[in-house]
N, C-alpha and C positions, 0 to 999 in steps of 0.2 A: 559695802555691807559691813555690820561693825561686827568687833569678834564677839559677842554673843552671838550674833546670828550666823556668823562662819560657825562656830561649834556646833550649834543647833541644827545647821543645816548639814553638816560632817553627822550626825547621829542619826538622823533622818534615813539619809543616804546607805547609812551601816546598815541600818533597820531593815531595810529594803532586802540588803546582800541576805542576813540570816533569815528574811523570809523567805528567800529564793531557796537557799540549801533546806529551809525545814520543808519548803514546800516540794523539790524534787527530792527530797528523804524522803519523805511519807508515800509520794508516787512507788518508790523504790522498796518500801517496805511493803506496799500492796502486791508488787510485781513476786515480792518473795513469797509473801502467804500463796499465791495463786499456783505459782512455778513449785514451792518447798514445802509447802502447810506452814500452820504456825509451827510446828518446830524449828522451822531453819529460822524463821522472825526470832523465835526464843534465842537460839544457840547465837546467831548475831549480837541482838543485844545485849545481852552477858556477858559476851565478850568484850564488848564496846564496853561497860559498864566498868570491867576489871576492869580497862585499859584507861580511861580516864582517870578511874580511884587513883590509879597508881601513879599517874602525871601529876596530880594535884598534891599527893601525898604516899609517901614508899612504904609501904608496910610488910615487909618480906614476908607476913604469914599468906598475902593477899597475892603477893609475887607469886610464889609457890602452888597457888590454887590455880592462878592463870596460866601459867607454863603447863601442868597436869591438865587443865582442861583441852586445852590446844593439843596438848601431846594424845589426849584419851577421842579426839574425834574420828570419828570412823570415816573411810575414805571418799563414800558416796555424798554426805552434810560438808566433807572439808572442802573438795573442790567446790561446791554451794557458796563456800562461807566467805573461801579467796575472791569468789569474782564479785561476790556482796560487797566486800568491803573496796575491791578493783573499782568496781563501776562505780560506785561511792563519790569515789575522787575524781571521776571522769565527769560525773553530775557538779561538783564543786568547782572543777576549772569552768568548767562551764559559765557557772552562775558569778565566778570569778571576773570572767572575760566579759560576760554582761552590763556586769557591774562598771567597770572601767569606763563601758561605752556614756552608761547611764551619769557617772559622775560626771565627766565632761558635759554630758548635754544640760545636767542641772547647772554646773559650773555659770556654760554660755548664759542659760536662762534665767539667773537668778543676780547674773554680777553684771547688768545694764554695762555701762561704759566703761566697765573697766576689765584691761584686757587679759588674758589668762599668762600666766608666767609659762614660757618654754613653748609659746605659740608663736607662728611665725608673726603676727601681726605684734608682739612684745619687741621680737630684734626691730623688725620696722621702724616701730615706735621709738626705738631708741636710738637708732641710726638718726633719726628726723631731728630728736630731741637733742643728742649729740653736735649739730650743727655737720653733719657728715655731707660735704655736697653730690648732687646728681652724681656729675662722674665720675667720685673712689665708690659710690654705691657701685654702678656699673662695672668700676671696675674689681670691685669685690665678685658679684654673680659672673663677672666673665672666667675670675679663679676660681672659685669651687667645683668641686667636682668628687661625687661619690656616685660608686658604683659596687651596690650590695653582692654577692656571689652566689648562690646557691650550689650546694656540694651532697656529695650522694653519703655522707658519711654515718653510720648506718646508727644513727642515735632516735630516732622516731621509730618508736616501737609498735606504733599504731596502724595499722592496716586503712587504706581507702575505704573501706565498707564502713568500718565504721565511726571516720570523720564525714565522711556524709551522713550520719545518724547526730552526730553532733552538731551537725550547722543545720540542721531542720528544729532540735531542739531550743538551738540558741533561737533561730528565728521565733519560736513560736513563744518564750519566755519570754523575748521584747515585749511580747503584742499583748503581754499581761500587764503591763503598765499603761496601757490606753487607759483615760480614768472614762472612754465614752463608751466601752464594751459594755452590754447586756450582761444579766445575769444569766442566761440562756447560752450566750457567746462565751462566756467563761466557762461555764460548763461544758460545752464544745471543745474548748481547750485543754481545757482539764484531759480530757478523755483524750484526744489527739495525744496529747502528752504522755497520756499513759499508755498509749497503743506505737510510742517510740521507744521510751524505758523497756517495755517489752521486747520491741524489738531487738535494742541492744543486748538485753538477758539472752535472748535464742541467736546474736547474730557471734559467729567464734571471733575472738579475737586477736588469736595465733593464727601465723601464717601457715599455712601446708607445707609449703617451700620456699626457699631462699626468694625472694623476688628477681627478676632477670633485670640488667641493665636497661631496658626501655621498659620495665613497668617503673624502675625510678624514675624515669624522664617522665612518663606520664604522670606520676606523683610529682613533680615538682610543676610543671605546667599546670597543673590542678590551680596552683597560687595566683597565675597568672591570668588565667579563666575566671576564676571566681571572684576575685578581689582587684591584683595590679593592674590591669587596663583598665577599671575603673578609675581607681582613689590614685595614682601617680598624677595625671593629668589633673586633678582635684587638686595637688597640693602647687601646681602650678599656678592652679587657676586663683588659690588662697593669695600665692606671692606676690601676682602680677596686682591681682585685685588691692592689697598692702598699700605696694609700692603707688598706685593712681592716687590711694586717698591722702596720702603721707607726701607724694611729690604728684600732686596732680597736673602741672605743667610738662608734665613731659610724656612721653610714650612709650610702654613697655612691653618689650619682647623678652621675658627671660631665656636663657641659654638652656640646652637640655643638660645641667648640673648632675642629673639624678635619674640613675638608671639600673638596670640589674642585669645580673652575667649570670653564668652558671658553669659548673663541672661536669654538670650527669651528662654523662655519653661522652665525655673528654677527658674525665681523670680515668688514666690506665695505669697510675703510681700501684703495683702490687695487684691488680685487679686485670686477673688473664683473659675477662670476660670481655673487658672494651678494646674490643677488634678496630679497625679503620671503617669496616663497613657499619660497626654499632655507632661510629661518630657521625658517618653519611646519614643514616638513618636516623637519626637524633635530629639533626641541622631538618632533614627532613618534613619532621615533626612540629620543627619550631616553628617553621613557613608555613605551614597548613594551619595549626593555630592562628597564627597572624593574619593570615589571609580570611577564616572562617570569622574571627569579630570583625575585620573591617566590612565583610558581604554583612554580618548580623547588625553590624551597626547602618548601613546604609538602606537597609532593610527598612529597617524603625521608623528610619528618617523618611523613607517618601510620603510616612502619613502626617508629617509636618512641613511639605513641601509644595502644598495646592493652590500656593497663590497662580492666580489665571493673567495671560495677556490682556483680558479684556479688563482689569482692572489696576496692573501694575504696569511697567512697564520695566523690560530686563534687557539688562546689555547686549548691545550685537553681539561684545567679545564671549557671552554661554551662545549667541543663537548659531556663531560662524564654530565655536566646539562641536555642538549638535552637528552640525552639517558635518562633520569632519568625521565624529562616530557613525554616522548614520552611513558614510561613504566607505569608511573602514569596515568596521559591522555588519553590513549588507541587511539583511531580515534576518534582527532578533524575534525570536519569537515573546520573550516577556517584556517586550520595548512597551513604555508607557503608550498606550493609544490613543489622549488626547492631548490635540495638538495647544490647546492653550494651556497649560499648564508644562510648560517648559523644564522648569527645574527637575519635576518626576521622570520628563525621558532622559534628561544627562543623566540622574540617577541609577536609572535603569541599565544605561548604556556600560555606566562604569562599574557595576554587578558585573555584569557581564564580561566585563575586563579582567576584573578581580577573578574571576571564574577559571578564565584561561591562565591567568599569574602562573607564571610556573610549567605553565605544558609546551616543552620544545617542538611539538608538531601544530602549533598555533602559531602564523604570522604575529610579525614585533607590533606590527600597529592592533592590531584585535586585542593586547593583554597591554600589561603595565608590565616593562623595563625593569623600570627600577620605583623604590618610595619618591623619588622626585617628581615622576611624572603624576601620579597619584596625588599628591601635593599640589601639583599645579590646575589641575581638573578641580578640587576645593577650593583653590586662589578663585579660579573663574567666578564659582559661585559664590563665592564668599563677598568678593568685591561685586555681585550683580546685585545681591540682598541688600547689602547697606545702601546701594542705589536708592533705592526704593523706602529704606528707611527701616528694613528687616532687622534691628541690630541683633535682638533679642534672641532671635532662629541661627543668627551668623555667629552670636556667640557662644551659644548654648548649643549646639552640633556641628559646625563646621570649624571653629575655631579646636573643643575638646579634642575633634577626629584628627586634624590638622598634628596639632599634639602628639596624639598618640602615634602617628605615624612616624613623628620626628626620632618618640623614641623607641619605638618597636620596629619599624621599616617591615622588610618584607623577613627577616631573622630572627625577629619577636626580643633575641638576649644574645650577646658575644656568648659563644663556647669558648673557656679557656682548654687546653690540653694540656696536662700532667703527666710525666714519665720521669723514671730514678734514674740518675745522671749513671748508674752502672748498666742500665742496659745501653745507652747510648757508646760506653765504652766499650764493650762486648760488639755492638756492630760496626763500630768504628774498627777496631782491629781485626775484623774478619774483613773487611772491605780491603781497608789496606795493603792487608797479609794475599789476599787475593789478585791485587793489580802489582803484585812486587814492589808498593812504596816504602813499607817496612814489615816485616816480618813479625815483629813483636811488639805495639803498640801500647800494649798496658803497660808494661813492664817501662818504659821511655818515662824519664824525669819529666817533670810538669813544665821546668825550661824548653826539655825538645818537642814537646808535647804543642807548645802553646808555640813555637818558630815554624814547625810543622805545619799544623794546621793554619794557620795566618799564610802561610804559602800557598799554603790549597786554594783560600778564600781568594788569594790575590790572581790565581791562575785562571784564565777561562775554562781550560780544560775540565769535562767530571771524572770524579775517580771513582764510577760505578758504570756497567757497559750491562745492556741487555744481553747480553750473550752468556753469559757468567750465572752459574747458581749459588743463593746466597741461601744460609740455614733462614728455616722459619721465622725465627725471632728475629734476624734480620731482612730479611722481605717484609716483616710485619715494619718496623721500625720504618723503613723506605716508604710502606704505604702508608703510614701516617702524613707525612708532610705531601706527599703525591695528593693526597685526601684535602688535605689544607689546600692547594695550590687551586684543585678544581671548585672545592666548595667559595673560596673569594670569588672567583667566576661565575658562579650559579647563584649564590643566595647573598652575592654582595661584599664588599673590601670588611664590612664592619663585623661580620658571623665568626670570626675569628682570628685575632689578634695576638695574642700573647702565648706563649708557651713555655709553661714552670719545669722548673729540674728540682726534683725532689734529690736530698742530701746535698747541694750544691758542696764543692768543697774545693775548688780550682778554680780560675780562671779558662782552664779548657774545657768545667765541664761546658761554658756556653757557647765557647768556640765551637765544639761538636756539631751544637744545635746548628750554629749557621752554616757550615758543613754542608747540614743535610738539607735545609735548607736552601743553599746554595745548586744542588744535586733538581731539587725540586722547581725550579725556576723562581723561588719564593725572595731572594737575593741576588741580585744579578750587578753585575760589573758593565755600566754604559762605555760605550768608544769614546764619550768625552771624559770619563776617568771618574763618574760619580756614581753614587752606587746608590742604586731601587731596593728596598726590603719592607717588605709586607707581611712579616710574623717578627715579632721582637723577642728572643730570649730573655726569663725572663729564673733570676737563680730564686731558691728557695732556702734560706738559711735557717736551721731547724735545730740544730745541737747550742749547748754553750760554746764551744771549739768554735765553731761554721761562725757562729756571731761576733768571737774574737776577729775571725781570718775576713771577713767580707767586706772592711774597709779597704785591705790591701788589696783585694782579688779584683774589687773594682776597678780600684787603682789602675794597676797593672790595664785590666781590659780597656778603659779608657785612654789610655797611653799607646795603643795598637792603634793606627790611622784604619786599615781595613774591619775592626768593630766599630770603632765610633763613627764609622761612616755610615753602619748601618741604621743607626737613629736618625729619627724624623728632623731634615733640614731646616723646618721653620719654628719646631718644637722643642728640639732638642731634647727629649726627656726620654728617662730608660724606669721603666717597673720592677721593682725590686718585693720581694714575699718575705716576709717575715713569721717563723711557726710557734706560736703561744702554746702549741699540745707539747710538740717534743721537746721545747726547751725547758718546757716542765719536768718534764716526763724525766729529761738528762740532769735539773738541776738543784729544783725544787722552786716553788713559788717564789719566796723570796729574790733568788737567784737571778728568776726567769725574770721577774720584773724591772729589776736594775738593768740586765745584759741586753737585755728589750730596747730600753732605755738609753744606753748609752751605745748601743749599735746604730740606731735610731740617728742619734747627736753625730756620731763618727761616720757614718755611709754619708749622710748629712754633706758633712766638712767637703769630705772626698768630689762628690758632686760638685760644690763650688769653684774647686781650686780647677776643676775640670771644662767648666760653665755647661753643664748637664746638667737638665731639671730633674726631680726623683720623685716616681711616684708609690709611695709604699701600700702595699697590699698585707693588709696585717688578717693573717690565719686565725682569728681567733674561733673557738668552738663554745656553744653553749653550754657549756658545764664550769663551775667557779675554777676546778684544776685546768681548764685551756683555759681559761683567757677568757672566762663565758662575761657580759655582765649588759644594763643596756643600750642598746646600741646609742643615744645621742649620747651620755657615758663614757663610752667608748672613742667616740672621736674627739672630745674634751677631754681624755687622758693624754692623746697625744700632746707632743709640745710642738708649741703652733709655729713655731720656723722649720717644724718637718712633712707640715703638710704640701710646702712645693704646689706640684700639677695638680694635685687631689688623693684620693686615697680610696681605696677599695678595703672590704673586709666581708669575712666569709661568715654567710647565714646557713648556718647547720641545725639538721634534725628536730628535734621538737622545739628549738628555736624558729623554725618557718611555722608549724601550727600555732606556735603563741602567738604570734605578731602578725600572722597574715592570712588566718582563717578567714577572722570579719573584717567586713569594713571598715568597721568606726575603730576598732584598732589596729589596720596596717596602718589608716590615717594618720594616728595619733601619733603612731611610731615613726612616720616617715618624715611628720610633721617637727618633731623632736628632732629628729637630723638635720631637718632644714637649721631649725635654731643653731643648733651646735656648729654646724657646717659656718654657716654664716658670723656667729659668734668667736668662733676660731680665726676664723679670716680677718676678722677685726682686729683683734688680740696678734697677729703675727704685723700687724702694719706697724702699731706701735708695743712693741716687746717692752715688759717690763722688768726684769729680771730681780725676782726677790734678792734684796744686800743679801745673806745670809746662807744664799743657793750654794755658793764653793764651797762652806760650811756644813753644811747639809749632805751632799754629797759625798763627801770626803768621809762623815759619818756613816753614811750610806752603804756605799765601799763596803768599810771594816763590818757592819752586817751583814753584809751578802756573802763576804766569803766565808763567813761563820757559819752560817748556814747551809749554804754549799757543802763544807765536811762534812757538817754533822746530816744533814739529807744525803749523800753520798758515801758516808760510813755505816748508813741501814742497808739501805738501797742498792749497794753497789759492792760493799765491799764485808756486809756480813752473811756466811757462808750460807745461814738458815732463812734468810731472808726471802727466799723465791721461793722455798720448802710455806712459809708461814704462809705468803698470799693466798697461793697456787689453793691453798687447805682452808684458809680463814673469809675467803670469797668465793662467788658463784661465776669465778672466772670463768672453766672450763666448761660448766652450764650455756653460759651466755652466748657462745658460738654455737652453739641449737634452737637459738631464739628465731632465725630466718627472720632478720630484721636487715640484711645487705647483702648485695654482691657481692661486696668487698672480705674475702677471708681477711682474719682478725689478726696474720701477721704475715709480713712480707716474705717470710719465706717458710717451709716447715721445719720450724728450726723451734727451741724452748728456750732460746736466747733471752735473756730479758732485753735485751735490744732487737731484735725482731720483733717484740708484741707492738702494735701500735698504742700509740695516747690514746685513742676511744677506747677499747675493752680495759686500760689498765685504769682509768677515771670511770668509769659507767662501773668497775665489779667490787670497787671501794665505795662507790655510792650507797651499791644495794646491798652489802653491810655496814652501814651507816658511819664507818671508819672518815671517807672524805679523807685522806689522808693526802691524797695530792695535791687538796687548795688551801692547806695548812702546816700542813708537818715540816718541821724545823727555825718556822719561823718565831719562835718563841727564843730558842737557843742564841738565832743571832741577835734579835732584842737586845738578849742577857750580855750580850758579850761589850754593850758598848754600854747598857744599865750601872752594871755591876753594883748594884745595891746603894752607889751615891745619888743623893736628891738634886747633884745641881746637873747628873745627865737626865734622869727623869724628866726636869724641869726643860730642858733640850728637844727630850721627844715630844711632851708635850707640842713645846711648841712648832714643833717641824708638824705634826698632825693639822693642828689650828690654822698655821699661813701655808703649806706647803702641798696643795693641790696633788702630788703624785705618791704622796705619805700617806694624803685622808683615804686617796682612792685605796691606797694598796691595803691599809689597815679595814676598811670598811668591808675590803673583800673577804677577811679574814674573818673577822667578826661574825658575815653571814655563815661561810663554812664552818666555826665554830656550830652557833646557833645551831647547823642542822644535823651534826654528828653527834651520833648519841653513845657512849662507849660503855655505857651498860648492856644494851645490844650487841654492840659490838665484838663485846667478851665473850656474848653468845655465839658468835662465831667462832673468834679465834680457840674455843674448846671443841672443835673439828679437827683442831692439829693433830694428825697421830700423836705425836711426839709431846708430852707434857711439858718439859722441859724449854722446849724451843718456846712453844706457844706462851707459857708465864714470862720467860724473859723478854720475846720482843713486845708482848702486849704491853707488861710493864714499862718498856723506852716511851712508847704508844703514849701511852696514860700517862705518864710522867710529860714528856714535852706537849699534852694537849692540857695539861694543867698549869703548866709554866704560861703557856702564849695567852690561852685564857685570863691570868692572872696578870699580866704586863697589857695585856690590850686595856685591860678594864683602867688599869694606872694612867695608859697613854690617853684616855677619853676620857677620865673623869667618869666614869659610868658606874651603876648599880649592878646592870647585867648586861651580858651581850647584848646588842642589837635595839638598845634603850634608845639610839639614837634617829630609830626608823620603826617605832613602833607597830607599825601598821604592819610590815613584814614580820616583825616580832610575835605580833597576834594571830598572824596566818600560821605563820610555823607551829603555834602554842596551841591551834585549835585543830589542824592536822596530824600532827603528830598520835595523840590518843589511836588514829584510825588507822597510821601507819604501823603502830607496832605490833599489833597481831599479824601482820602480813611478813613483818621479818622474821617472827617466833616460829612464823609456820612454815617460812620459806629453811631456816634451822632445820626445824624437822625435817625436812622432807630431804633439803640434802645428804642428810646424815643417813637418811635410811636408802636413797638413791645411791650412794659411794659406797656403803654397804655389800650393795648386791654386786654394783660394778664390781667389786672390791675382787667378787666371787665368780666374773665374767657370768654374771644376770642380767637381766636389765626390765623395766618396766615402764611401759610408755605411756603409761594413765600417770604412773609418780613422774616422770617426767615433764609430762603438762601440765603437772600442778604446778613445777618447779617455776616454768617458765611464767607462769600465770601469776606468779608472786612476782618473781619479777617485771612484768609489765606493770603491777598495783602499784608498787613498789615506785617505780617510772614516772607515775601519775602524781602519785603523792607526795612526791620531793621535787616536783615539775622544774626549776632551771640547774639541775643537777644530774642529770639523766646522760 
């Protein structure tokens, strides 16, 4: 297509988008007049009107009239007005999300033979063109490996109710683009549509209460259900399909590369809800899901299975199956009833199997074992269809199912487990203290610490006796790995694998693990002197400190014959967690990026000199201050001699809604990983190390640490600084919102090291500060600028060749873009204290005008975000709708703190509050 017609058709497509928003606007202003009269329509758009004026142009007499207005609405039209303008942006992500789908499909439909850039059928292509032979392809797909996470981390602030209002909407907004609908069917729709918008108006969208640990697991299985067991097998099916047309001589089975985990029901890091028996009951869950699509899928399938014996002819190896079920089985009662149509009674039979899966008072041969055998009941068939010349049925259901089994098995997703390396210490030393091994085990230097327990490991002997009562917290601790040890027996070796230590900061905090471990039969010492372990420890390094120390700590643990013994003998590789929230949280962006980075490069090292393969799990969270950004992005930031075994990373909170409500964008999204995945893999075969990199880094360095102070001389070490937050954000709000299990600090404490990275990123969002995905990084800029043009000319060009400069500048840029510090100041004049509030806003404003002003030097740019437009315009035409919802969210704190102030309290102002902030949520959608 030539670039006329790429732009033409780029317009076309826009077209489309703001017809979707004007057209669910108008739905939504109807919904108002009905629900509000025209007044609330009036007092909306007025506001809307100021709001824009004032984006396009600042007229303080016009400022002054909008803040009065907001200030003077009476309480019954304001709550009206917040959720007006809430649902607002719920209808735009919407039509956002549509959109995405629709670009792509116009992309496919308009661009004949040529193939979409960051598609997998692009790396194929290039591989092919490349001259890359058959087997480094193969052996690339046999090294890949990701495995997305899911975490209960309580950043979706949207309730179940009403994203199922959301995915009926999006469905029915597709079906407005059929250009063959009637005018009668659109009308139809129309009304449909407005009998959803309505619904959402009357449906609440605050929670009542906190949600319980397995309403998350059912929240996150949602993604599962609706989408992943779909579109996963899809992008297989894309890869394999690639690779036939690109190397058609050969034959492809790709590896299951690509799969997802989860926490919910398995992180107890802080969180006293996840019991041992909420993890049982989790694992539970997962199987029953699993179990319930493959009966639904097999379902489906008998009314494409009616080929008859009097016309095909099917292998003895299904008719001697049959016979085998039929003997097993005895009288089914839903067994297919006629005898020529073969393939409907194995189907039948193996329902039936699927049925009992799982029930210990059902004989082994009446249910399926394990996914192998299940697998092998599809081989039969699969190989009886092709007989016959069925490819089309064999590939198109038994092949997908075949698939899917591979990677869901009968546990649907690995449950990781999460606990703080201090409660592990706390029961370790009561255990101890108990069998008279040592009396005071905290208290023991990290040398007798780590001799100690290496003793333990090496000892057959346990040093835990059913006889003995052990406090709570420790019984709880003991029933976790007990939990672990049975759940590999019941729902399979793969339901749970790995086990994180939040704070790691030793080399003993993972000795513990295998400890208890050891206790649990989950590590065991053979008579021939080898040793079986079936949970891997697994540290979590989260501070700047923890990222200094974990090249040594590995060290060290590798250098212990009875740890390294516990890693897999033909694998060799140990999982390592890396925290992108706290190491913000402790250092500042800039900081966090570099020690990221060069923890990364040194854990790296240590692995090799060890001949341990490293599989890094990088914690990032969707919000630009963790680590938020897109995930193929993301795995292209790493440096590709660190991706080793593969690499896991954590999908959080309204990061799962973005990416995996719909289809057409999990696809997209998963499908971009595959690229990156694959593209990476490429890029570590042959390393090219930019000449210039020593340079760079060394430059690098002396920025980071500059940054560092000056982030840790607000943050940490000036006195008013917790007084400004605590005053200038809807901190203390935000834990009312009943969006998590998880209380919002690990202990009751007002520590600023107690609060977690979620509320301390999520209550700088919703005053539009963003302070964590940007501040200080201006400073260190400056320090290695310093106003001469031949370091400029430096940064330049490290931005230009130097892939982990663009990424980390461009993050900037967007957190720039979405912080607004005129707003801002509207908060920070919440400070009691006048004084405090002008000086640190002032620091505030001052280094957000600095970084502003160096970013635009280091790109060449006019404004922020010039250089991604299209994000630039979403932000520029959001924005207008977002700031009556912060003005008001102002208000209402101010008059909420008030009363608190007076031990009052009002729970109509309260629910306004939180109602601004869910809009708020919406409206700055990868910031939340």
């Amino acid at each position: 297509m030539s670039e006329n017609g790429n732009a033409q058709q780029k317009q076309t497509t826009n077209n489309l988008l703001r017809r979707d928003v004007r057209f669910l606007g108008h739905i939504l202003g109807e919904v108002l007049v009905h629900q509000g009269g025209h007044e609330l329509l009036d007092v909306v758009e007025k506001i809307r009107e100021m709001s824009k004026s004032l984006r396009a142009h600042f007229v303080p007499e016009i400022y002054d009239e909008f803040k009065k207005t907001i200030s003077l609405l009476a309480p019954e039209i304001r709550h009206q007005v917040i959720r007006a303008f809430a649902i607002y942006f719920q209808l735009v992500n919407i039509a956002e999300q549509n959109h995405r789908i629709r670009r792509k499909r116009d992309y496919e439909r308009t661009s004949g033979e040529i193939v979409q850039p960051g598609s997998i059928e692009s790396i194929v292509q290039e591989l092919k063109n490349n001259n890359v032979p058959y087997r480094e392809v193969q052996d690339i797909l046999q090294a890949i490996s990701l495995e997305l996470v899911m975490t209960a981390h309580p950043t979706e602030a949207m309730r179940r109710a009403v994203l199922d209002i959301h995915l009926r909407i999006s469905d029915d907004m597709m079906k407005l683009d059929n250009p063959v609908l009637t005018h009668r069917e659109r009308e139809q729709l129309r009304e449909k549509l407005l009998g959803e918008v309505l619904n959402l108006w009357q449906t609440d969208e605050l929670r009542d209460r906190k949600p319980t640990v397995i309403d998350e697991v059912r929240n996150g299985l949602f993604y599962f259900d609706e989408t992943l067991f779909d579109v996963l097998p899809e992008v297989y099916y894309e890869l394999e399909r690639c690779l036939n047309k690109y190397y058609p001589q050969e034959q492809w089975h790709v590896p299951s590369f690509l799969k997802f985990g989860s926490w919910i029901g398995g992180d107890r890091d802080g969180n006293p809800s996840v019991k041992a028996k909420v993890t049982w009951e989790t694992l539970g869950l997962h199987r029953q899901l699993a179990l319930q699509k493959y009966e639904e899928i097999l379902k489906e399938m008998l009314g494409h299975m009616s080929f008859s014996k009097n016309i095909v002819q099917v292998s003895d190896e299904l008719l001697q199956s049959i016979q085998e079920d039929r003997e097993a089985l005895g009288n089914v009662q839903d067994v297919w009833r006629n005898e020529k149509e073969p393939y409907r009674i194995k189907v039948t039979y193996m329902i039936d199997k699927i049925h009992h899966t799982g029930n210990p008072g059902v004989p082994a041969a009446q249910k399926y074992s394990s996914p192998a055998e299940l697998i092998a009941d599809l081989e039969i068939i699969d190989r009886s269809l092709r007989n016959h010349f069925a490819h089309y049925v064999a590939d198109k259901y038994i092949k997908k199912l075949i698939r899917q089994v591979e990677l869901f098995g009968f546990h649907l997703a690995a449950l990781d487990i999460r606990q703080h390396s201090k409660e592990h210490e706390n029961a370790m030393a009561e255990i101890l203290s108990k069998m008279g091994i040592v009396e005071n085990y905290a208290e023991l230097s990290e040398t007798a610490k780590i001799k100690l327990l290496t003793d333990i490991l090496e000892d057959p002997r346990p040093i835990t006796s059913t006889y003995l009562d052990y406090s709570e917290n420790t019984e709880e601790c003991l029933n976790v790995y007990r939990t672990v040890y049975s759940a590999q027996q019941e729902f399979g070796r793969g339901c749970i694998n790995s086990y994180l230590i939040s704070m790691t900061q030793g080399a003993s905090d993972l000795l513990e693990v295998l400890v208890f471990a050891k206790e649990a039969g989950l590590y065991r010492k053979e008579s021939d002197g080898s040793v079986t372990c079936t949970l891997q420890s697994v540290p979590l390094f989260e501070t700047i400190d923890d990222l200094h120390a974990a090249p040594e700590i590995m060290n060290t643990l590798f250098e212990i014959p009875a740890y390294k013994a516990s890693l897999d003998p033909e694998t060799q590789m140990h999982e390592i967690m890396l925290g992108y929230s706290d190491s913000n949280k402790d250092g500042g962006v800039i900081t966090a990026n570099w020690e990221l980075r060069m923890a990364l490069r040194n854990i790296t090292e240590t692995g090799k000199k060890h001949g341990v393969k490293l599989k890094f799990f990088h914690g990032r969270g969707g919000a630009l201050g963790r680590g938020g950004m897109p995930l193929n992005r993301s795995i292209l930031a790493q440096p590709a001699d660190t991706l080793g075994c593969g690499i896991k990373i954590t999908e959080q909170g309204e990061v799962l809604s973005s990416r995996y409500s719909l289809q057409g964008i999990a696809y997209r999204s998963l499908e971009q990983a595959t690229f990156a995945l694959i593209t990476a893999s490429k890029m570590a075969r042959s390393p090219q190390a930019e000449p210039s990199e020593a340079e760079w880094e060394a430059i690098m360095k002396g920025i980071s640490e500059q940054a560092q102070t000056k982030y840790q001389d607000l943050i940490f070490r000036d006195p008013d600084f917790l007084t400004f937050f605590k005053e200038s954000t809807p901190l203390p709000e935000i834990g009312e919102l009943n969006i998590g299990s998880r209380p919002s600090k690990r202990k009751n404490s007002d520590r600023f090291e107690d609060l977690r990275a979620i509320p301390w990123v999520f209550a700088w969002t919703q005053s539009r500060y963003l302070l964590p995905a940007w501040y200080a990084a201006g400073t260190g800029l400056q320090s290695f600028y310093q106003g001469k043009a031949e370091n400029m000319e430096m940064l330049k060009k490290m931005y230009e060749e130097w892939s982990f400069f663009r990424s980390m500048i461009d993050n900037l840029q967007m957190a720039l873009s979405k912080a607004d510090l005129l707003i801002a100041k509207e908060y920070s004049d919440m400070v009691k204290q006048s004084e405090i509030a002008e000086r640190i806003f002032g620091l505030i404003r001052a280094e957000y005008d600095l970084t502003s002003s160096l970013i635009l030097q280091i790109t060449g740019q006019q404004e922020i975000l010039d250089n991604v437009p299209v994000i630039q315009e979403s932000i520029r035409l959001r924005n207008p709708y977002v700031d009556p919802l912060s003005y008001m969210q102002v208000e209402l704190l101010a008059e909420l703190r008030a009363l608190r102030d007076n031990n009052e309290d009002d729970a109509l102002l309260l629910r306004e509050v939180l109602l601004t902030i869910n809009g708020i949520a919406a409206g700055l959608r990868n910031t939340g």
